[in-house]
TORVOPA-311840 format. One line per field, with one value per atom (N, C-alpha, C): residue number from 1; residue in three letters; y, z, x. Coordinates in Angstrom, 1 decimal, always signed. Each point is the difference from the previous one (the first is absolute). Example, Ala and Ser with C-alpha at 12.3 -4.5 7.8 and 13.67 -1.06 7.14 Angstrom:
<sites>
k = [1	1	1	2	2	2]
r = [ALA	ALA	ALA	SER	SER	SER]
yy = [-5.7	+1.2	+1.2	+1.1	+1.1	+1.1]
zz = [+7.8	+0.0	+0.0	-0.7	+0.0	+0.8]
xx = [+13.2	-0.9	+0.9	-0.4	+0.9	-0.8]
</sites>
This chain:
<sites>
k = [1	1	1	2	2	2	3	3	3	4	4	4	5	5	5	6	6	6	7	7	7	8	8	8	9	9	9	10	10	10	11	11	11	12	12	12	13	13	13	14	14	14	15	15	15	16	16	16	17	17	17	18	18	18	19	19	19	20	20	20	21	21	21	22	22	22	23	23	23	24	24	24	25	25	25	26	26	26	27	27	27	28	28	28	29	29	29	30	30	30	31	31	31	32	32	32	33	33	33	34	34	34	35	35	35	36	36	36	37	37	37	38	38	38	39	39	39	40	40	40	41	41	41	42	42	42	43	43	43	44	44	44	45	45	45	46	46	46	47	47	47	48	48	48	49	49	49	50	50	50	51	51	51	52	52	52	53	53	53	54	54	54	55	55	55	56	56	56	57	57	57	58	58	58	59	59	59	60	60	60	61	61	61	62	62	62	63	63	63	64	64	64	65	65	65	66	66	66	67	67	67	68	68	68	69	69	69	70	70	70	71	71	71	72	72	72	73	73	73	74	74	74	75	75	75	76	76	76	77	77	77	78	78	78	79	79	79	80	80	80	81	81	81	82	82	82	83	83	83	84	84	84	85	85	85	86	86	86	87	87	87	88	88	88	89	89	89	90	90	90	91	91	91	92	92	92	93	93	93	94	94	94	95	95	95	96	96	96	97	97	97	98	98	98	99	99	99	100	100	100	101	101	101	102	102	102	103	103	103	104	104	104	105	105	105	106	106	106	107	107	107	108	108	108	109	109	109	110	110	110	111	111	111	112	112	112	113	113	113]
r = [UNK	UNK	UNK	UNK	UNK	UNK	UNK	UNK	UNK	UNK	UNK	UNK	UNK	UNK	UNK	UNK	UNK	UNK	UNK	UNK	UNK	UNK	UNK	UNK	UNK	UNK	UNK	UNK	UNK	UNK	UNK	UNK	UNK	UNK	UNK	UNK	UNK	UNK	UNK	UNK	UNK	UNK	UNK	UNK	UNK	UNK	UNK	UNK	UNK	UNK	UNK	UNK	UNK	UNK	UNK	UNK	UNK	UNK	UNK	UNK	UNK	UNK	UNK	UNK	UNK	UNK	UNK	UNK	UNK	UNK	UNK	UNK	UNK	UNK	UNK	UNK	UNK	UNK	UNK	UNK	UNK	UNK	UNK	UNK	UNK	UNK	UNK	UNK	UNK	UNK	UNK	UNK	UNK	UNK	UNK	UNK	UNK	UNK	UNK	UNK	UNK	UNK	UNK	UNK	UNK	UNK	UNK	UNK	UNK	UNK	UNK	UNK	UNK	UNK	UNK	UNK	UNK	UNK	UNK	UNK	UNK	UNK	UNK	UNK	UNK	UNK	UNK	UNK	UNK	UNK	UNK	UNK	UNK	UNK	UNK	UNK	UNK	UNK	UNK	UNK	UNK	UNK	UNK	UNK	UNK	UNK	UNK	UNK	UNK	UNK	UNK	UNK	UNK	UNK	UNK	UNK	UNK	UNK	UNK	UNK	UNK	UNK	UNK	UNK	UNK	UNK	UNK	UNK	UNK	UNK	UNK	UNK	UNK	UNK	UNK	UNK	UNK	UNK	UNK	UNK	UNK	UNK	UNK	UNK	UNK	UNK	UNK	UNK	UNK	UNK	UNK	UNK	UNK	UNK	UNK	UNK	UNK	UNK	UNK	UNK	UNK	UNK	UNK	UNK	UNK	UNK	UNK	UNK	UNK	UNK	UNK	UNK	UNK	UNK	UNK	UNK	UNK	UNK	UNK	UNK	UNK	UNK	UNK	UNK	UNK	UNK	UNK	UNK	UNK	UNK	UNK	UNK	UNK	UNK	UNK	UNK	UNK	UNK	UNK	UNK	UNK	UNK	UNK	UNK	UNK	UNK	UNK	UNK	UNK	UNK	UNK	UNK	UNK	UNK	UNK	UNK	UNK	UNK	UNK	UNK	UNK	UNK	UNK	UNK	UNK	UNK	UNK	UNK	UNK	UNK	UNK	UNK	UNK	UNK	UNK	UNK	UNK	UNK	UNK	UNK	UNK	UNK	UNK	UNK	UNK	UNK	UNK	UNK	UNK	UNK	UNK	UNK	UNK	UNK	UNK	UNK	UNK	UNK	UNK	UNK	UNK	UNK	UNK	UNK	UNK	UNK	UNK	UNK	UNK	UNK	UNK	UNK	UNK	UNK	UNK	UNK	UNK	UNK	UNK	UNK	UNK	UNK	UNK	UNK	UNK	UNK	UNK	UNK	UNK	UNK	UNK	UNK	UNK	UNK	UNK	UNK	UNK	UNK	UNK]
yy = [+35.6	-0.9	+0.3	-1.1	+0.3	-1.0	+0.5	-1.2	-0.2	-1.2	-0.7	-1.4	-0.5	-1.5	-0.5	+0.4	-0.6	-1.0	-1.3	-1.0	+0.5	+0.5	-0.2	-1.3	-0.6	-1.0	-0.6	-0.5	-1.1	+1.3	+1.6	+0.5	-0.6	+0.0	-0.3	-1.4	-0.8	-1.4	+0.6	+0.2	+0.6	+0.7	+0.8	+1.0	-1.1	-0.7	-1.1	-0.4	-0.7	-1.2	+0.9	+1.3	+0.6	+1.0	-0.2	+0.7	+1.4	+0.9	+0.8	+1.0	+1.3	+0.4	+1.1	-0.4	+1.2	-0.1	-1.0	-0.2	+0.6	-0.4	+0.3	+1.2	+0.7	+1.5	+0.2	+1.0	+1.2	+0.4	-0.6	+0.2	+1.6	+1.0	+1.3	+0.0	+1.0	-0.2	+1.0	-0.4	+0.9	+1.3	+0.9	+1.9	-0.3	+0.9	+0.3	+1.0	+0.2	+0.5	-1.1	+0.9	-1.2	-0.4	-1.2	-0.8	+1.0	-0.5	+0.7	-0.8	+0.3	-1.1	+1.2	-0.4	+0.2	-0.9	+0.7	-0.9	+0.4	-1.2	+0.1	-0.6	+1.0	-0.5	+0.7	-0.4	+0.2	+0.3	+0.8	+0.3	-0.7	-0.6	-0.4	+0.8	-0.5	+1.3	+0.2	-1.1	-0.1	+0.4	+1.5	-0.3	-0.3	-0.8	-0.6	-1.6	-0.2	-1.6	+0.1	+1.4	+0.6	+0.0	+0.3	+0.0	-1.3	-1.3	-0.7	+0.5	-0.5	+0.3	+1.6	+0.9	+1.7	-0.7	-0.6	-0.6	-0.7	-1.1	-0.5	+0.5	+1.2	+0.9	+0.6	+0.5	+0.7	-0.5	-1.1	-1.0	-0.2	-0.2	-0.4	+1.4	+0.8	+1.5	+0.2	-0.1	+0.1	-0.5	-1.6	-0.9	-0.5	+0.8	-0.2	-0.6	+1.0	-0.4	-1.3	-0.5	-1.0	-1.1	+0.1	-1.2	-0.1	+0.8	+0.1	-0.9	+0.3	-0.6	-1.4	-0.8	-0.6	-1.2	+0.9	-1.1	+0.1	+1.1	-0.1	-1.3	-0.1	-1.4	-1.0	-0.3	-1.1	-0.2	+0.9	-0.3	-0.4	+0.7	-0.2	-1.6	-0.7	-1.0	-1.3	+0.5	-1.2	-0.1	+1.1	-0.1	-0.6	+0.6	-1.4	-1.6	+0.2	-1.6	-0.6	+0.4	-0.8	+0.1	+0.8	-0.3	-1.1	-0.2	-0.7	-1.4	+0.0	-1.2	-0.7	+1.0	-0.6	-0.6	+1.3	-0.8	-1.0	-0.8	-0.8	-0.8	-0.6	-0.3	-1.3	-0.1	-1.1	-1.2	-0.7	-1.6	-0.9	-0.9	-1.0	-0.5	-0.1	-0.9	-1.3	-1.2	-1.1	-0.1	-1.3	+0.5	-1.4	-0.5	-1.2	-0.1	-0.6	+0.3	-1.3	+0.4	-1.4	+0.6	-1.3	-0.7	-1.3	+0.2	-1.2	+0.1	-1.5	-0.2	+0.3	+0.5	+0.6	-1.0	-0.7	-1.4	-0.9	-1.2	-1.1	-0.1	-0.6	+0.2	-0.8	+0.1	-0.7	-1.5	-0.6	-1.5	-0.1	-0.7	-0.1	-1.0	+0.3	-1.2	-1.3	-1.3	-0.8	-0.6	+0.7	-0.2	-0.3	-1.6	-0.6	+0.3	+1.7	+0.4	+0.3]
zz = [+45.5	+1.1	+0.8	+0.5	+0.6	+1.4	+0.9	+1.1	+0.2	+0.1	-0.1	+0.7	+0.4	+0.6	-0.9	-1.4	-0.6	-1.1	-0.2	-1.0	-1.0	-0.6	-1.3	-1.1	+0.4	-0.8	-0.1	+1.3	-0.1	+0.7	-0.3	-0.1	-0.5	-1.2	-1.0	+0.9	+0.3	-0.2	+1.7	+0.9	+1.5	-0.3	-0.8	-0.3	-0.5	-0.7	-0.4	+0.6	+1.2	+0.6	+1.5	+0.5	+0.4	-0.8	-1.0	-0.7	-0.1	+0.1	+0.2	-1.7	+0.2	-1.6	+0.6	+0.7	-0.2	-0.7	-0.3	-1.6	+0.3	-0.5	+0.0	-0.1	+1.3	-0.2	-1.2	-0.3	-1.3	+1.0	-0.7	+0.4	-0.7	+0.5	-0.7	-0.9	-1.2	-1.1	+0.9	-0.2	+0.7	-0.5	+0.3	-0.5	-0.8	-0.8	-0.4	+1.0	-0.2	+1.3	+0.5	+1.4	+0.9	+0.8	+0.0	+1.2	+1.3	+0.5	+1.2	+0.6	+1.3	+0.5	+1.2	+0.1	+0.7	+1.0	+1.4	+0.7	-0.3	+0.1	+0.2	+1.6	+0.5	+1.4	+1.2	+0.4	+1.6	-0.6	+0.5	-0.2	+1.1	+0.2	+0.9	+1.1	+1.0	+1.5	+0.2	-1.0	+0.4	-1.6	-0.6	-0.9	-0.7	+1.0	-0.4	-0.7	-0.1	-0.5	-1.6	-0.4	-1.2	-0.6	+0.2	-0.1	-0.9	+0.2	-1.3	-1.3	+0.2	-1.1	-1.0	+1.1	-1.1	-0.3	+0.7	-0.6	-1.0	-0.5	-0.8	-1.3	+0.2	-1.2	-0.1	+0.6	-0.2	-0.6	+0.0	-0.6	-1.5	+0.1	-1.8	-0.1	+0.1	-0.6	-0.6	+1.2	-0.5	-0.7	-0.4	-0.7	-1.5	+0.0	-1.0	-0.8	-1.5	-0.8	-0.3	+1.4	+0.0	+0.2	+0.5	+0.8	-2.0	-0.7	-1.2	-0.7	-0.2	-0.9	+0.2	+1.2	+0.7	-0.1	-0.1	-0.3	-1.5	-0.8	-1.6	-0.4	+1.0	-0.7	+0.1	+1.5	+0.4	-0.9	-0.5	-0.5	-1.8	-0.5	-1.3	+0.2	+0.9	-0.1	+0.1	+0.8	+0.1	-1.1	-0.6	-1.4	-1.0	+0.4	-1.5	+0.7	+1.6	+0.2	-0.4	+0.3	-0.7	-1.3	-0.7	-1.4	-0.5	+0.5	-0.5	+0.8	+1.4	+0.2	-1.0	-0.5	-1.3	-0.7	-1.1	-1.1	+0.3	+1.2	+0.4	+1.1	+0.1	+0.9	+0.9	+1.3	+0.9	-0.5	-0.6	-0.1	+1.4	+0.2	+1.6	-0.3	+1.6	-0.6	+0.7	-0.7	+1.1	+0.9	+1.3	+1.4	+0.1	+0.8	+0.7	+2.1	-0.3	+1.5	+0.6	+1.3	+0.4	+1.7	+0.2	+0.9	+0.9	+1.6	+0.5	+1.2	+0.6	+0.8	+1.3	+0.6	+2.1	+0.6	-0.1	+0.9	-0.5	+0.6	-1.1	+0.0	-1.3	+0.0	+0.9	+0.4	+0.9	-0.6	+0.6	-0.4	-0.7	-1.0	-0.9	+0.9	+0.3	+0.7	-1.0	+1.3	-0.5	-1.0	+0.7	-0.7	+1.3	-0.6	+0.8	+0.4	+0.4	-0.3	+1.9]
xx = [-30.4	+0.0	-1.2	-1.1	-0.7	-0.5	-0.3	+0.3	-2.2	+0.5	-1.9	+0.2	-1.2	-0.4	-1.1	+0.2	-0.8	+0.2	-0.2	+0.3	-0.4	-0.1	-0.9	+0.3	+0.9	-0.1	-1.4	-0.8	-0.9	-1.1	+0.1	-1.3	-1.0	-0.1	-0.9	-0.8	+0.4	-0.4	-0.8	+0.6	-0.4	-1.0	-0.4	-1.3	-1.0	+0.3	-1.0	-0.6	+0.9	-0.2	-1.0	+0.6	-0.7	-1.5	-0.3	-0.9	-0.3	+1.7	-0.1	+0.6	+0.0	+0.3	+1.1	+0.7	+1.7	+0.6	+0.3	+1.2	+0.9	+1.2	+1.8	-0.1	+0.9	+0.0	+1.3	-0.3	+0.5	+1.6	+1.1	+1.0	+0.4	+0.6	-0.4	+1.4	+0.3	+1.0	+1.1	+1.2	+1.1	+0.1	+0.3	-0.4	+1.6	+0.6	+0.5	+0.9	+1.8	+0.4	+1.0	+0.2	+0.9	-0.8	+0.4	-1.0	+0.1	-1.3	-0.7	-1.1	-0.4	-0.8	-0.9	-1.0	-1.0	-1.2	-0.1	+0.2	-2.1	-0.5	-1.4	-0.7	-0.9	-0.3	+0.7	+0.5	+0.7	+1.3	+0.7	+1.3	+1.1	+0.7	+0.7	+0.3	-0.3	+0.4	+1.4	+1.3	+0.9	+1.2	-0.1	+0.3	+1.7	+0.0	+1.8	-0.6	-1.3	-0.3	+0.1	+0.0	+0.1	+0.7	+1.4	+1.3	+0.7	-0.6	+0.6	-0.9	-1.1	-0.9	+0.7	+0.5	+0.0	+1.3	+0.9	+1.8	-0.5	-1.0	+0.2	-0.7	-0.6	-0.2	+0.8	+1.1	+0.3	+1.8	+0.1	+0.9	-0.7	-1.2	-0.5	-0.4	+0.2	+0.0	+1.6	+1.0	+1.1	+0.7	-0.2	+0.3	-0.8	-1.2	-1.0	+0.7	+0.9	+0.7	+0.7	+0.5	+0.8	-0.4	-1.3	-0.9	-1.1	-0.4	-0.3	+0.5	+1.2	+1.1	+0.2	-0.2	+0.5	-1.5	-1.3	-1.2	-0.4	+1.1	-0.8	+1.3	+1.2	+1.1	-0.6	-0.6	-1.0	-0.9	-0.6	-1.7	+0.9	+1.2	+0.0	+1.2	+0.0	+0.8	-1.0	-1.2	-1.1	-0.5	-0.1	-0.9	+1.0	+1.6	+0.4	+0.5	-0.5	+0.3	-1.0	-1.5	-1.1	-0.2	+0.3	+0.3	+1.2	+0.7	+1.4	-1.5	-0.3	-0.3	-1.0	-0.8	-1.4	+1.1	+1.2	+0.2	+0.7	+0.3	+1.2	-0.6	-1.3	-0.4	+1.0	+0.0	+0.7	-0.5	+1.2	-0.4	+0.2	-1.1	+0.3	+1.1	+0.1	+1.5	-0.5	+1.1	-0.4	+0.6	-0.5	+1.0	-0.6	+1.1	+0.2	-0.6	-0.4	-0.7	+0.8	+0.6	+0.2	-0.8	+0.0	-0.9	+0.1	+0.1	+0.2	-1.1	-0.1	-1.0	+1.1	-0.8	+0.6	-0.4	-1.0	-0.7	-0.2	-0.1	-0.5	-1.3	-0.2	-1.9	-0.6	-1.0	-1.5	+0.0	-0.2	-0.3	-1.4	+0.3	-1.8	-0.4	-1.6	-0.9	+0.3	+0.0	+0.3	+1.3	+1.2	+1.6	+0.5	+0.5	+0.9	+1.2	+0.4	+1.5	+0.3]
</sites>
């Protein structure tokens, strides 16, 4: 988890357009271990703002196992729904549209109505 104000989505295109060469920063690889977090910069003068952030490591520390288990079901149920979807792709269906007029139409120029 890392807290930032930076898009990187539309870096790339921003450095362009500005003519500049920073390029997408290097998101760093997670250490091996229990999660842990490190504050870079200023340390908070108030350190109770910390306190969710260390709970919520400290919830996927104690839950690791279960929270594991729980994204290897997910990830092996996507993979045989998009397989079942290739060999079995969705046929359209047909559909009846109905449809009515709310106002009456505008007079055509020149109708004697």
């Amino acid at each position: 988890m890392m807290w930032s104000s930076t898009a990187i989505v539309h870096i790339a295109d921003l450095d362009t357009a500005q003519k500049r060469e920073h390029g997408i920063p290097k998101i760093p690889d997670f250490p091996d271990g229990p999660a842990a977090f490190t504050i870079v910069g200023t340390p908070p003068v108030d350190p109770s703002v910390l306190v969710p952030i260390q709970s919520l490591h400290d919830l996927y520390n104690s839950e690791f196992n279960r929270l594991k288990a729980a994204y290897d079901g997910r990830e092996s149920a996507r993979i045989e729904r998009e397989a079942y979807i290739k060999a079995h792709p969705p046929q359209p269906k047909n559909i009846t549209l109905n449809y009515w007029r709310t106002e009456k139409p505008a007079a055509v120029k020149g109708d004697a109505r």
